[in-house]
N, C-alpha and C positions, 0 to 999 in steps of 0.2 A: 845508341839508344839505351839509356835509363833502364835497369829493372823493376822500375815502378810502371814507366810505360809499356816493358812488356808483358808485366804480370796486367797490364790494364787491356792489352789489345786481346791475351787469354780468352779474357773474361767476355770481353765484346765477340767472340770470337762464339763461345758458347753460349750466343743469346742472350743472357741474363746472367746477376751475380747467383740467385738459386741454382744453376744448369751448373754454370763453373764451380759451386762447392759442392754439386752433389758429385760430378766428374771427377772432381780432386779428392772425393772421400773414395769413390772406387776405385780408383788407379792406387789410391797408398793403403788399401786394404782397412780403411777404417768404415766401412760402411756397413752398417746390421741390418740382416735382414729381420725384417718384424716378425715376429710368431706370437701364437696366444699362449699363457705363462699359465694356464689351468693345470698340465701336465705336468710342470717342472717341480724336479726335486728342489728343495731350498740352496743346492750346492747349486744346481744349473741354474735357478732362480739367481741368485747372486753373481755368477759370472756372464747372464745376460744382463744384468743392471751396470756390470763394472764396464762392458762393452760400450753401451748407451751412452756410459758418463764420457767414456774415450773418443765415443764419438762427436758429441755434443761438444768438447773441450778444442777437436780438432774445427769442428765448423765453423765455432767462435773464432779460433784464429786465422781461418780462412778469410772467411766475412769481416773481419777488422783489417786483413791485407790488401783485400778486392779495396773496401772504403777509403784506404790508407790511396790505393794507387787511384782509385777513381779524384781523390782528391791531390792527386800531382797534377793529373790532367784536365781537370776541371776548377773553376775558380770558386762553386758551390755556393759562394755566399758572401759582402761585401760588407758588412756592419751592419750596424742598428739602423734602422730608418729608411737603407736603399734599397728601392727594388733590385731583383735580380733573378734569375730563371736561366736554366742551364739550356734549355730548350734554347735550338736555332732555327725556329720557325718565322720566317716573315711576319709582319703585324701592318697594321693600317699605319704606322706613322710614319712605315719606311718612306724614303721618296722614289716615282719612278723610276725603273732603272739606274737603280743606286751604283750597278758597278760602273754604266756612263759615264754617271754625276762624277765618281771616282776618277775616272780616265782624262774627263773636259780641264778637270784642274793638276791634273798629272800628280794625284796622290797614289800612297799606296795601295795596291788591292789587300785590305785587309777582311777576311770574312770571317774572323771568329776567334776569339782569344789566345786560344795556340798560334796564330799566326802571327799577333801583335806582340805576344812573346817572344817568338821569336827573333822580329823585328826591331826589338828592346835590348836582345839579348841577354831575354832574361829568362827564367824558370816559370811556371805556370804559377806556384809557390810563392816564388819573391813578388809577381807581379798580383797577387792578392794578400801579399804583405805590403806593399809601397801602398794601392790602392784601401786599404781597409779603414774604416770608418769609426770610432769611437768619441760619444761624447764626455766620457773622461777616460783620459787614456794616462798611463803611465811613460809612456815616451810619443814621439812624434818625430817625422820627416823633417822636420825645422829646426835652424836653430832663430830665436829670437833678438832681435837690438832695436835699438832707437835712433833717430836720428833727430833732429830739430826741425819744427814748421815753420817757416817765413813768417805766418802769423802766430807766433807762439806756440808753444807748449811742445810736443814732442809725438811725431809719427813712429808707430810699431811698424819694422821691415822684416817680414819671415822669410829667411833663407836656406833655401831647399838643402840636406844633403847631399852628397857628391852621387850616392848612385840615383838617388829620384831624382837630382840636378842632370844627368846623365841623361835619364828617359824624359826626361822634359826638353833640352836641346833637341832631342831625337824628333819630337813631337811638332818644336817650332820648326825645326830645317826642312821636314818632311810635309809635314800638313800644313798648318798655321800658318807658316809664310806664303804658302803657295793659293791661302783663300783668299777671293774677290777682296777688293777694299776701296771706296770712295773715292776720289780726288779730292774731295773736299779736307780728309785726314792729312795731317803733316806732324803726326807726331808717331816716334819709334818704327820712321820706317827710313828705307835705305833714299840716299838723295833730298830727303825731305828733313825738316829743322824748325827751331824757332823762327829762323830768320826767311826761310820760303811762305812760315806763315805769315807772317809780319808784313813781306814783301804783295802779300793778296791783296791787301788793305789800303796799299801806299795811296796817295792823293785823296784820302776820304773827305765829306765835310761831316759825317757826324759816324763815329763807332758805338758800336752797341756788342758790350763783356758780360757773359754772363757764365756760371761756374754751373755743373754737375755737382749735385751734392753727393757725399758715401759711393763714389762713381765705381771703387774696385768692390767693396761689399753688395752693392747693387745686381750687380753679375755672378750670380749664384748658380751651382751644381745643375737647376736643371736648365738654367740658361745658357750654358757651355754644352752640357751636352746635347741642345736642342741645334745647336750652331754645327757640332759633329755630325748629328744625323743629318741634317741639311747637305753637309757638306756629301754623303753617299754612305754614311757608316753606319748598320745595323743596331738593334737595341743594347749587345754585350760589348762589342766593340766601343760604340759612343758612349757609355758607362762611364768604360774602363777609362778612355782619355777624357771625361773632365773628371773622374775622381784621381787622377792622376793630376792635373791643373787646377784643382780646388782646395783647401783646407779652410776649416773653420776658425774664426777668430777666436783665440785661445787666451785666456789667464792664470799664469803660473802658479800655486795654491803650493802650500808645505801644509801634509795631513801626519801626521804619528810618524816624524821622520820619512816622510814617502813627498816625493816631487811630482804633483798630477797636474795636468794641464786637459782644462775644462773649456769646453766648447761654450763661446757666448752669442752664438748666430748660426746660420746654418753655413754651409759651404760656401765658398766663395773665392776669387781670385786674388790671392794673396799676394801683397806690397813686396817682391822679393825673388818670385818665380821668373823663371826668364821667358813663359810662354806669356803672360800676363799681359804686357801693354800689348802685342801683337792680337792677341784675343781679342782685345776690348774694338781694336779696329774692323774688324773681322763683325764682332755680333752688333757693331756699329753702324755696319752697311746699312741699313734701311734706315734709323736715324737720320745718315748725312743724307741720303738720298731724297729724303722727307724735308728735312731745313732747305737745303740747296734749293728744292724744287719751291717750296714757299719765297724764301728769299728773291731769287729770280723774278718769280711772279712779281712780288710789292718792289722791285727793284732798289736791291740789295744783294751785297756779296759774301759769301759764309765760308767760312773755315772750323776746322777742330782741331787742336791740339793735347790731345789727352782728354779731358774731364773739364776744360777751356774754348766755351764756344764764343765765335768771335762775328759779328758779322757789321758790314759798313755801307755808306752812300755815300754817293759820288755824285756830283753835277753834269746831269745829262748833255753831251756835246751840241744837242742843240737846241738847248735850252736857251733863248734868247736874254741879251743882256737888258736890263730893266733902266733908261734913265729919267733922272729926278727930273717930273713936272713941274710944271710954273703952277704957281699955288693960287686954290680957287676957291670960290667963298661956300662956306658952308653951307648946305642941303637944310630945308626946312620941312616942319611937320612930317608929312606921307614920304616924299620923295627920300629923306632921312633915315625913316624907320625902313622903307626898300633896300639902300645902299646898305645899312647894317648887317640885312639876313643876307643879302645875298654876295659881298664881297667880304672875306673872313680876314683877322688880321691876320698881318707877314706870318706869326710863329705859331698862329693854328695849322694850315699845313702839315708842317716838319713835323710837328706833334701829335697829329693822326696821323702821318704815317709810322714812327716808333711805335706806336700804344698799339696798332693795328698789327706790327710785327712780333711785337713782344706777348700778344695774346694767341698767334698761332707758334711762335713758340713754347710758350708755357704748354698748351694742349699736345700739341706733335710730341715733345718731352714726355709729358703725363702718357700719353697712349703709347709709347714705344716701351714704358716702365723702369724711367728715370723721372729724379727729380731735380728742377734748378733751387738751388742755393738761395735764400730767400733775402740773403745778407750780402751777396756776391754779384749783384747786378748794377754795372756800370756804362754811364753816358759819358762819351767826348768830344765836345766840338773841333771844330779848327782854329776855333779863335783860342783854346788852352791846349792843352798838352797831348797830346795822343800818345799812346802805348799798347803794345799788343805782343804779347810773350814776353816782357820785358824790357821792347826792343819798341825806340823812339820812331815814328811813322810820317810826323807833323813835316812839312815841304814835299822838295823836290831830290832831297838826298839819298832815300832808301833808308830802309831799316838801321839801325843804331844805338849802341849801348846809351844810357844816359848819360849826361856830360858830367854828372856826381862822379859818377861810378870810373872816369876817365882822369877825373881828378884824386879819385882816391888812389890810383895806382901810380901817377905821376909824381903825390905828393909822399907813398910808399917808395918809391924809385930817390928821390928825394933825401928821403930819410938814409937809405943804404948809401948813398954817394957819398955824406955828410959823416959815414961811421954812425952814427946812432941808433939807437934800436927801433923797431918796426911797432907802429901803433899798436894797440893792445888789442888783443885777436887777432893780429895778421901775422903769416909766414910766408918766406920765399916762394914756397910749394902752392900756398894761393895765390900770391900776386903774381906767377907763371901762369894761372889759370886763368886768373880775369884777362890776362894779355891775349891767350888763347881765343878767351870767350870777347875780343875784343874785334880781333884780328878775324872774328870769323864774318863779321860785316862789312868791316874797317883793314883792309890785309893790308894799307901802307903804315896806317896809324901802328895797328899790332908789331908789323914789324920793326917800328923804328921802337917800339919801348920793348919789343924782346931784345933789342940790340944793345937799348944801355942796362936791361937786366942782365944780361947777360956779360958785358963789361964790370960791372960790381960786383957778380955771385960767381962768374962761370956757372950758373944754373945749365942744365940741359931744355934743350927747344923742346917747349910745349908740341905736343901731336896734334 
């Protein structure tokens, strides 16, 4: 035990910080008793003042000790903007019997911040250092980089330090992984993949792609820690783990030789954390459960992969086959203007039902407090191309890289056989990858081109 925590249990000990410095001034002999100073010569007059002052100087550093240890063992306060209350009194938002709710998904029993400390192995101290909040701070948890978007220009990825990367593992292995999650989700989780979601979809006649716009900044501090409380965790405890899986999107600023890093939004689930895409499935729950349940209904199939919603139709089994009539003379007047309202043409149909689907999805979206992508919504028949995670869907083959992307690594394979150097942007170390990412649809194909990669480079076998 810490001499901060035991100077802290003293204190609690004696009721109050007042009890424990008045305790501590009688036991060390500095405590004056009051008298009225009308009698006093100016000598005793002045040597009860210099007592006073000794007394007063020792209480000061009592009371700056008590503070000091109260504040190892309490978190007191979490930055600018977040609630916080030291008090562990139940409130209306708990859910019932929180410690159940705890037990059903075999989390931690965590009831109060020294415990989650604990549990972190960390200090009371450090764990409202990792957790602290500033909108311009001169250092941060993160380091920042970039990386390239598919569609241009270049995604910010914040990656945690090694100890708050630490208590973040802690948080997925123990909590996160262990909360409820859809079937409909197939992205960042164990067994599941582009290619399980691809494989949802197989035999469609029409796909319907639509994107999640700002889908990690959408998932803000109090939407993470609204997913914790749900989960059975109290007000300080669910705090503490989403400002622990949250930081703000940040822009690096040079002020008077000083490096600040300025908050440009509020909290949110940064591009980099290892809890992050596990969260988003997690506070995703009612989402999928919401499209799914639509879907179904207007029949149709739904997936998510990430911030990639995907949903398809299929030719009901028995749905009879339609064959071409012998042709009959046209309808006049009345009978005419009858047949038109009441038999629609072939591609009305299929087009009420997308416009019907795609208007309870916009809504279901908007009420769950997401937005779709206004520029990211995509239709595919069967008579063109289909695609869905990247991964080709059209027949009866199963999911599949595209036949470019097969050719680029044959005609890379090509190149090395021949001695010559590798198209420009390509290395070994990708055209291992794509084989991989080839091989994870295709495992005769991948294998036979890891085989002559591997005849040309001795490269090692892609994982």
């Amino acid at each position: 035990m810490s001499d901060l925590t035991t100077l802290w249990l003293a204190v609690r000990t004696a009721g109050s910080v007042d009890n424990y410095v008045r305790q501590q001034l009688e036991a060390k002999g500095f405590l004056v008793k009051r008298r009225p100073t009308d009698g006093m010569s100016p000598k005793e007059l002045e040597k009860y003042k210099q007592e006073l002052k000794r007394e007063a100087a020792e209480a000061r550093s009592l009371r700056a000790a008590a503070w000091k240890a109260h504040k190892a063992n309490h978190i007191v306060h979490v930055g600018e903007g977040v609630y916080w209350n030291d008090a562990d009194d139940l409130d209306r938002f708990d859910v019932p019997q929180p410690e159940e709710r705890q037990a059903e998904n075999g989390l931690p029993p965590l009831d109060s911040p020294k415990k989650l400390a604990e549990a972190l192995g960390l200090s009371i101290i450090e764990l409202r250092w990792l957790s602290w909040h500033r909108d311009l701070a001169t250092g941060v948890h993160y380091r920042r980089f970039t990386i390239p978007k598919r569609s241009g220009g270049e995604r910010a990825i914040w990656a945690p330090m090694p100890k708050l990367k630490k208590a973040q593992r802690w948080i997925l292995r123990e909590i996160v992984e262990k909360l409820p999650v859809h079937g409909a989700a197939h992205g960042f989780l164990a067994g599941r993949s582009i290619a399980t979601n691809a494989a949802a979809h197989n035999g469609a006649l029409v796909v319907l792609k639509l994107d999640l716009k700002d889908f990690f900044p959408t998932l803000t501090l109090p939407r993470v820690k609204g997913l914790f409380r749900r989960a059975g965790y109290r007000e300080q405890v669910a705090t503490l783990l989403a400002l622990l899986c949250t930081e703000s999107p940040r822009e690096i600023v040079e002020q008077d030789g000083k490096r600040l890093f300025v908050a440009l939004g509020p909290r949110c689930l940064p591009q980099g954390a290892p809890t992050s895409p596990a969260i988003t499935n997690a506070v995703c729950m009612r989402l999928d459960r919401r499209l799914a349940g639509a879907a179904a209904k207007l029949g149709w199939r739904y997936t998510r992969y990430a911030d990639d919603l995907t949903f398809s139709r299929v030719r009901p089994a028995e749905a009879p086959v339609v064959e071409a009539a012998p042709a009959a003379k046209p309808a006049k007047g009345k009978k005419a203007a009858a047949a038109a309202e009441t038999t629609p043409a072939p591609s009305q149909a299929p087009a009420a039902r997308l416009s019907k689907l795609l208007g309870v999805v916009h809504e279901v979206v908007k009420d769950e407090g997401f937005i779709v992508h206004p520029d990211k919504t995509r239709v595919a028949r069967s008579g063109g191309r289909q695609a869905v995670t990247g991964l080709i869907i059209n027949g009866d083959q199963g999911p599949r890289p595209p036949r470019e992307l097969r050719r680029r690594v044959r005609a890379a394979l090509h190149h090395l056989a021949q001695g010559k150097p590798l198209p420009e942007g390509e290395t070994v170390e990708r055209v291992a990858g794509l084989i991989a990412y080839i091989r994870m649809t295709m495992p005769q194909e991948g294998e036979r081109l890891y085989a002559e990669l591997q005849k040309v480079t001795g490269a090692a076998a892609p994982a």
